[in-house]
N, C-alpha and C positions, 0 to 999 in steps of 0.2 A: 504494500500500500504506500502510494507513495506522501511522506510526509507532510509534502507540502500542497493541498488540495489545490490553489490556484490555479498551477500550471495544468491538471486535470483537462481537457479539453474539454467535458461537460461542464465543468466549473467557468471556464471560460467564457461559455455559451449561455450560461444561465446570467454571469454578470454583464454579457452585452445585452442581453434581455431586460435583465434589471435595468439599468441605466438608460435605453431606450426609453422603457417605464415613469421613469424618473424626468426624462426631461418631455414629458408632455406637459401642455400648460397647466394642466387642473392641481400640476405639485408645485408649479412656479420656481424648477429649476433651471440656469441657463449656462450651459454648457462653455460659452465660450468666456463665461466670468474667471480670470485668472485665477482667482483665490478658490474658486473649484466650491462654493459655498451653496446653501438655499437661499434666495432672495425675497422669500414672502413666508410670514409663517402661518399665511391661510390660503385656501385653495379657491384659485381663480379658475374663469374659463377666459380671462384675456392672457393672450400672448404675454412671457418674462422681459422684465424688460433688460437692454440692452449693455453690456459692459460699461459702458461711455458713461453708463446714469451710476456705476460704481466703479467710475475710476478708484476712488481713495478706498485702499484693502483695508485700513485699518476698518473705516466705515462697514463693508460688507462682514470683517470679523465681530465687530459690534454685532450688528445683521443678525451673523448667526449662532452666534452666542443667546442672543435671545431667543430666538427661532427653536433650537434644540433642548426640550425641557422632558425628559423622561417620564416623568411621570403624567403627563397629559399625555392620555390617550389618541387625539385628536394631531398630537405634531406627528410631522413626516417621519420617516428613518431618517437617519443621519449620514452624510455621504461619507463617512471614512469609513474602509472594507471594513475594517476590525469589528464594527457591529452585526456584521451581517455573514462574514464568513464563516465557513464550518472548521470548530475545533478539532484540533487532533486529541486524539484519545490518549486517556494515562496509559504508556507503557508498561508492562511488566516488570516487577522487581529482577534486576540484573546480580548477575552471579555474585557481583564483589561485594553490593548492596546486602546480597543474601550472609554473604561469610562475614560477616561486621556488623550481620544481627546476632547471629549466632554465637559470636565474639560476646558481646554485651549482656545473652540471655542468661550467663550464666552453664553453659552444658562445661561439664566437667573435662577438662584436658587430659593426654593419656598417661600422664605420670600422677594426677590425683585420680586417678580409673584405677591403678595398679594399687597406691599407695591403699584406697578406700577396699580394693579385694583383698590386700595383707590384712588391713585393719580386721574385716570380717571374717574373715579365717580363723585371725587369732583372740577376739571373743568367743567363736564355736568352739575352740580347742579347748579355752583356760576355763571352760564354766559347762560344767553337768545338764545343765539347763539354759539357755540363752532366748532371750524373746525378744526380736527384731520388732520393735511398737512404731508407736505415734501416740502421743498425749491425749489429743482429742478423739480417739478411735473407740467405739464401743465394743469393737468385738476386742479389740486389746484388752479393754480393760474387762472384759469377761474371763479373759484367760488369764491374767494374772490374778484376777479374783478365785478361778480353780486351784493355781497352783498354789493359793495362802491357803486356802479352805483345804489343803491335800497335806499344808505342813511343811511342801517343799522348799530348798532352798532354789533359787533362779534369781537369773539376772538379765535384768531389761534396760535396754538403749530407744531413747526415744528420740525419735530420727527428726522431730519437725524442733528439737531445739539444739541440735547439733549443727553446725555450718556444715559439715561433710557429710548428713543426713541421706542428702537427695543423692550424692556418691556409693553409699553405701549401698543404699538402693537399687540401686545398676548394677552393682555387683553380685547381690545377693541375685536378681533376677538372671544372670547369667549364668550363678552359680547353680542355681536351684531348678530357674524356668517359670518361678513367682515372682512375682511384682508387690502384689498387695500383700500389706500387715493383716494381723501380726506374722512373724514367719519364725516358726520355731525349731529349736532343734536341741536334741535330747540324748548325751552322751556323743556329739557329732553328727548324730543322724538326725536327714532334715524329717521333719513330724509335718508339717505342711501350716495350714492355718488355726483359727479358731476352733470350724468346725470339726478337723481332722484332728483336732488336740480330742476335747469333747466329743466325738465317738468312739475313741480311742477305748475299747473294756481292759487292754490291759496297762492302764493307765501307770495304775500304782506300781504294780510290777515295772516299767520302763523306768520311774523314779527312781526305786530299789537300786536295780542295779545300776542304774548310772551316779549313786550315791547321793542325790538328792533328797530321799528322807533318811531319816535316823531308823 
């Protein structure tokens, strides 16, 4: 498409058309006025009158300055294109645009990618119990409610007030192939969610022996 519609040859055809338009008498344009202006800003059926009766441009700038009032329904168009021609459309966000948002949003670089999968590796290791949250979660807080109510010890990381939260996150779901909290894991082994905690019948038993009850 080419950018600049002007040159379009329909474009072309329609603005001699227009301007034809334009200078018939009943809009009281007159084409051969230097300063290229409207000379009346009401609609006659006498003939424009003649450059010679505006020689002085500043005069016809007066002229149409007044002539051009937007918000009256009743005035002409305005003879500069820029009113009447057709916009070009907003372009598509371009690649660099794209990588300097992405920059900004915050997505994790690949040495905080690695650093945030050591990190969650080594709370799975150093803890019997580990529960991957979020503070305002209510299936979180279901399952940490089971595992006080069971006696156990576990240990929970609440990711939305951690800065490396949303890191972790990425990691776990890599590791795992879960996304959503809570995401737990018992002895090493991942236990899945809330629900998968709570259907769990051998529950106590998985505590046991991963030495989280007494």
């Amino acid at each position: 498409m080419d950018p600049y519609p002007i040159r379009n040859p329909a474009h072309m055809r329609g603005m001699r058309l227009l301007l034809r338009k334009l200078e018939s008498p009943k809009f009281g344009y007159n084409r051969s006025c230097s300063c290229r202006r409207y000379l009346s800003s009401t609609r006659t059926s006498e003939a424009p009158s003649t450059c010679a009766e505006h020689a002085n441009k500043a005069h016809c700038r007066r002229q149409s300055s007044a002539i051009y009032n937007p918000d009256r329904s009743s005035a002409p168009l305005h003879a500069s294109p820029r009113f009447w021609l057709p916009t070009r459309a907003n372009p598509k966000p371009s690649m660099i645009s794209s990588f300097f948002r992405s920059i900004f949003t915050g997505r994790p670089s690949l040495a905080m990618a690695e650093a945030a999968k050591t990190k969650a590796q080594q709370l799975i290791d150093d803890n019997a119990v580990m529960v991957f949250s979020k503070s305002y979660c209510p299936y979180c807080n279901a399952t940490k409610r089971k595992l006080t109510d069971l006696g156990a010890k576990f240990n929970a990381i609440e990711l939305d007030t951690i800065s490396d939260g949303s890191a972790i996150q990425d990691a776990l779901e890599e590791m795992t192939g879960q996304r959503s909290v809570p995401n737990i894991f018992i002895a090493k082994k991942h236990i899945g969610g809330n629900s998968d905690l709570q259907a769990r019948t051998d529950l106590t038993t998985l505590l046991k022996d991963a030495g989280a009850l007494a």
